[in-house]
N, C-alpha and C positions, 0 to 999 in steps of 0.2 A: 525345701526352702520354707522360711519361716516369715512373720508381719512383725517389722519391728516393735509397734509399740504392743500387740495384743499376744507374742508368740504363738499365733495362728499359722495352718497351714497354707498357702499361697499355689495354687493350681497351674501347675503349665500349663505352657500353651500349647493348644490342639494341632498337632502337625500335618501338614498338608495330608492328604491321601489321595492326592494324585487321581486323575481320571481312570475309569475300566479301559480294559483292553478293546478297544476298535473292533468290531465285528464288521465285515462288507455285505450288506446285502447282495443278494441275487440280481438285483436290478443296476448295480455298480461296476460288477464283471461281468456280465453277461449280456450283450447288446438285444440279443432276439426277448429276453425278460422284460428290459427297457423298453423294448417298443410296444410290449403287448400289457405292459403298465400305464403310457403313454394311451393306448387305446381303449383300454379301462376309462381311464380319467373322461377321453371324449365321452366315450358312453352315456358316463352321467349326463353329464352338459349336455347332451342333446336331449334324454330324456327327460333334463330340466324344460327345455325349451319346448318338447310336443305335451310335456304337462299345462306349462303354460297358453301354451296352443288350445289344447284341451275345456282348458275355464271359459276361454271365451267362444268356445261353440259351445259350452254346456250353459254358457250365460244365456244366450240368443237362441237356445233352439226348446229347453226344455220351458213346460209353460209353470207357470206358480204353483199352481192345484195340482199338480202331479205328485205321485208320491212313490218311496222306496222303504219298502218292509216297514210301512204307518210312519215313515218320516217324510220330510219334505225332498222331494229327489231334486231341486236345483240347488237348495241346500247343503245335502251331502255330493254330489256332484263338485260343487264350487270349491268346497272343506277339501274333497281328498284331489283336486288337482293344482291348488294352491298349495298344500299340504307336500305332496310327492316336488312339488319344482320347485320350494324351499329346501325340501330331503336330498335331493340329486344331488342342487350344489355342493350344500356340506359334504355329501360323501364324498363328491369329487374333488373338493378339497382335504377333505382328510387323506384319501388315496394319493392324491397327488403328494402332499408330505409327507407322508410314510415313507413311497414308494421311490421318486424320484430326487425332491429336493436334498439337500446336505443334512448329514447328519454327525456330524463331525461335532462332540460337547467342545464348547470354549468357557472359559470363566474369565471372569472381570473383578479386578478389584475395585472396593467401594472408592468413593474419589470425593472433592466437595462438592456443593451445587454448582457454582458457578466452574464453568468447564472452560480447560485451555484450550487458546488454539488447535495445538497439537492432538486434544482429545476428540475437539470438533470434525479435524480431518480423517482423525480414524474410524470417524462413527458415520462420516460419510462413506469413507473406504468400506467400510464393515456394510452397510447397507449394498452399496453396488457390487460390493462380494455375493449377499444375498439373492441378488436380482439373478446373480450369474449361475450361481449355486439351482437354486429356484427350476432356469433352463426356458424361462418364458420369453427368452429370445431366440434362442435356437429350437424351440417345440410350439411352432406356430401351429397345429391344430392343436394342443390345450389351450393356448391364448385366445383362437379365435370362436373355439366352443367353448369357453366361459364367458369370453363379451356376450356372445349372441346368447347365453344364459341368464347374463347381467339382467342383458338389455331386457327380452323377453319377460324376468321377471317381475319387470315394472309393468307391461300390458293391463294382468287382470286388475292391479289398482287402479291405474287406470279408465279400465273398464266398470271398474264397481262405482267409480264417480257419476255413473247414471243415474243410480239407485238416489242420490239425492234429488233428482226432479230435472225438469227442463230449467234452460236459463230464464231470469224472471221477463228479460229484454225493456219494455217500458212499464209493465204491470205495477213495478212501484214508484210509479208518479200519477196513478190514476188510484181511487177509491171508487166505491160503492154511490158517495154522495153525488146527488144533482135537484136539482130543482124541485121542490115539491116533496125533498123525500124527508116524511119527518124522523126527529130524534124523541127517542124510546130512552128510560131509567134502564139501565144496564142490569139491573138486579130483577126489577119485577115485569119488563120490559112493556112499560105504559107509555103512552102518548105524553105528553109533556106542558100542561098548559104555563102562561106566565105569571098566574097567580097561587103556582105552586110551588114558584121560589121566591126567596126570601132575600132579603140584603145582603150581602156577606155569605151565603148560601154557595158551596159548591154540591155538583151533582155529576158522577161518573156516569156517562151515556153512550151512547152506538146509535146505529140507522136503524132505520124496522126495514125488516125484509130479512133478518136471521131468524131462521124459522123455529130457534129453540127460544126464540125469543119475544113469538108476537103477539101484541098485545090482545085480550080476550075478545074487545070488542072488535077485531078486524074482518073486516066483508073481503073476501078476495076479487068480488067483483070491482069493488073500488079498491084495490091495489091494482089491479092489472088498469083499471082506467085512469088510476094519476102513473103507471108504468113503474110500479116498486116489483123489482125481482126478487122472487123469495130463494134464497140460498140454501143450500145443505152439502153435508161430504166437506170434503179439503177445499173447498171453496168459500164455503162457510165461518172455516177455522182462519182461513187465510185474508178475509175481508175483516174478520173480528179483530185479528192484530193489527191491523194498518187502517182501520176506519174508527177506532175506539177517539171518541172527544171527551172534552167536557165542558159543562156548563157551570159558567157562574154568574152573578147578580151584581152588580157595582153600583151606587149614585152615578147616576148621569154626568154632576155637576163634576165628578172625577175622574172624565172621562175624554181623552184627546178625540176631536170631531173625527178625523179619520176612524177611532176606534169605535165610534159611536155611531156611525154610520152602517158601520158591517151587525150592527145587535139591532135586538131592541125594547126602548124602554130599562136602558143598560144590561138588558142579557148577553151575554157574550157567551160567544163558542169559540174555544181553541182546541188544537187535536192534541191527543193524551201524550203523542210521541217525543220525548226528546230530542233535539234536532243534533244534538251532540255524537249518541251511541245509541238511540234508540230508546233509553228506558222509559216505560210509563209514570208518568209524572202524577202525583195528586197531593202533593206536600200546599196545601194556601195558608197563606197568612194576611187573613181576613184586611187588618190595617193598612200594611205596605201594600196590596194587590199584587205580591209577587205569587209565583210560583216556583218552587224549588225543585230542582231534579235529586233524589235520592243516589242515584248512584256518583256524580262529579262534584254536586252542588251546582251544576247551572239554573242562573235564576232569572226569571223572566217575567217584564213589567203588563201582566193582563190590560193595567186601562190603559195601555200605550202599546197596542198592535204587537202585542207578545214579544217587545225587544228583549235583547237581552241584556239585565244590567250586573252580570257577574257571572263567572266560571269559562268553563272550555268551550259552549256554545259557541259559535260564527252567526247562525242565522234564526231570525228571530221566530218564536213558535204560531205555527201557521193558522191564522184565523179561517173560521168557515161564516160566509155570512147568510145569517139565519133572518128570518119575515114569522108571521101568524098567520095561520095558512085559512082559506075559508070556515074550517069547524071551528077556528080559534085553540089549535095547538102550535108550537115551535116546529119549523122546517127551513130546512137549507133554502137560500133563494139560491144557490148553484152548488157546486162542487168545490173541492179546494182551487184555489186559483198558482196553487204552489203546489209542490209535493211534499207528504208529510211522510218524518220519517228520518232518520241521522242524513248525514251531510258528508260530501265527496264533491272531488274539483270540480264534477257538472254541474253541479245544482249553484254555483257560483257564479255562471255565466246569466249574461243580462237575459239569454231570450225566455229564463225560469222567471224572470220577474217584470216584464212587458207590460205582463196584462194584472195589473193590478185593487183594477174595482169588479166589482161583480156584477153579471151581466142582466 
């Protein structure tokens, strides 16, 4: 055959070639094959499930510092029976197709996207063929020693959700801050007086009592006598993320009495945290007193009790109110009277906002 306008040659078409010859496996004729394929399959599945088994008394018994051939023995412990109860299943599913479901080729013609009726019913037909084919109705132990494999294989995850810590419970509605504890320069972590800020002046700060943090002239006798707790370890890290403030400087005269009440001599302290997602905040724009959160753009009016006048925020960012403490440096006259820190339906309820002056 030839292309009319190019007298090229024009390629039949590829004619069917039909499926190979059907082979029956062993497991198809032979019922006592069938059952001891059927038993195989358990096999796995259960060995999936004492694997699983396995992780979590390898989790709970062996201790951290132990070790297997200079590696970490709960480490490879965890590895290979996490390992082996992923392995099982798949075998046992591979086994299980090889050996018992259908294996009978079918082919399908290509068709367009949108599917007839008629195609819709054969493609449920064809599935519930599968189901039958398959035998996971009539072979209830592979059915129910792969649930209990399923199931099982979720435990050590499970289990491994330890490893990220205890629940916080109320730890993040309470900070480090209270009365008397003063605030330290985050960087050189000094005492703070108020004639070392400026107008328009902001300054990223923490509590003293972070012991990588304190300041050169401190007597530990007077810290234990005004009750500053000095910190270290994940306790330490964990007060620095959710106690982190900062200070800034405003005219007075720009300043709502409530706002002006919680500083002083218009120093104000709000906490670094976004009350949106959390992020630390230190975007100012000395003119407007806003502050701007970096990650949404929620913005927040400092001389006005840290509302919010733009973005995803709800609630407005939490004032700490600060006094001059006898030496004449900046200190908290209490704690946060709110909790600092993103926002969730509890912190919405009136009894977060009761107590609203400082004591």
């Amino acid at each position: 055959m030839t292309n009319n306008h190019d007298n090229l040659p024009v390629a039949e078409p590829i004619a069917d070639p039909g499926h190979p010859e059907h082979h029956w496996r062993p497991t198809d004729v032979d019922d006592k094959a069938e059952k001891r394929a059927e038993r195989q399959v358990s096999t796995f599945f259960v060995l999936s499930m004492i694997s699983a088994v396995a992780f979590c008394v390898a989790y709970f018994t062996i201790e951290p510092e132990d070790t297997f051939m200079g590696l970490g023995a709960m480490n490879v412990a965890l590895g290979l029976a996490l390992g082996f109860a992923m392995l099982f299943i798949g075998i046992g599913v591979i086994q299980w197709a090889r050996k018992l479901m259908g294996d009978q080729e079918i082919s399908e013609l290509r068709h367009s996207a949108a599917s007839s009726e008629e195609d819709r019913e054969a493609t449920l037909a064809a599935l519930a063929q599968g189901l039958e084919e398959s035998g996971i109705a009539r072979r209830p132990m592979i059915r129910n020693t792969l649930l209990g494999a399923l199931a099982l294989a979720g435990v050590p995850l499970i289990v491994g959700l330890r490893d990220l810590g205890p629940l916080p419970g109320k730890k993040l509605e309470k900070t480090i801050w209270r009365a008397g504890t003063r605030i330290v320069n985050d960087v050189t972590g000094r005492w703070i007086r108020p004639s070392d800020l400026e107008v328009g002046q902001l300054v990223n700060a923490e509590p003293e009592g972070l012991v990588e943090n304190l300041d050169p002239r401190t007597n530990p006798e007077d810290l234990e006598a005004r009750g500053v707790e000095v910190l270290h370890g994940h306790e330490l890290i964990a007060e620095k993320a959710k106690s982190a403030v900062i200070l800034v400087r405003i005219e007075p005269k720009d300043l709502s009495e409530a706002t002006d009440n919680w500083g002083h001599e218009g120093i104000l302290c709000y906490s670094k945290i976004c009350t949106h997602m959390g992020c630390p905040i230190a975007l100012w724009e000395q003119q407007t007193h806003h502050l701007l959160c970096p990650c949404h753009q929620s913005t927040f009016d400092l001389a006005d009790k840290g509302r919010v006048v733009f973005g995803p925020a709800t609630r407005a960012l939490p004032q700490l109110p600060i006094e001059v403490d006898r030496d004449g440096f900046l200190a908290a006259r209490s704690g946060f009277l709110e909790p600092v820190g993103p926002s969730y339906w509890e912190r919405n309820a009136p009894s977060y906002w009761k107590d609203r002056e400082p004591k």
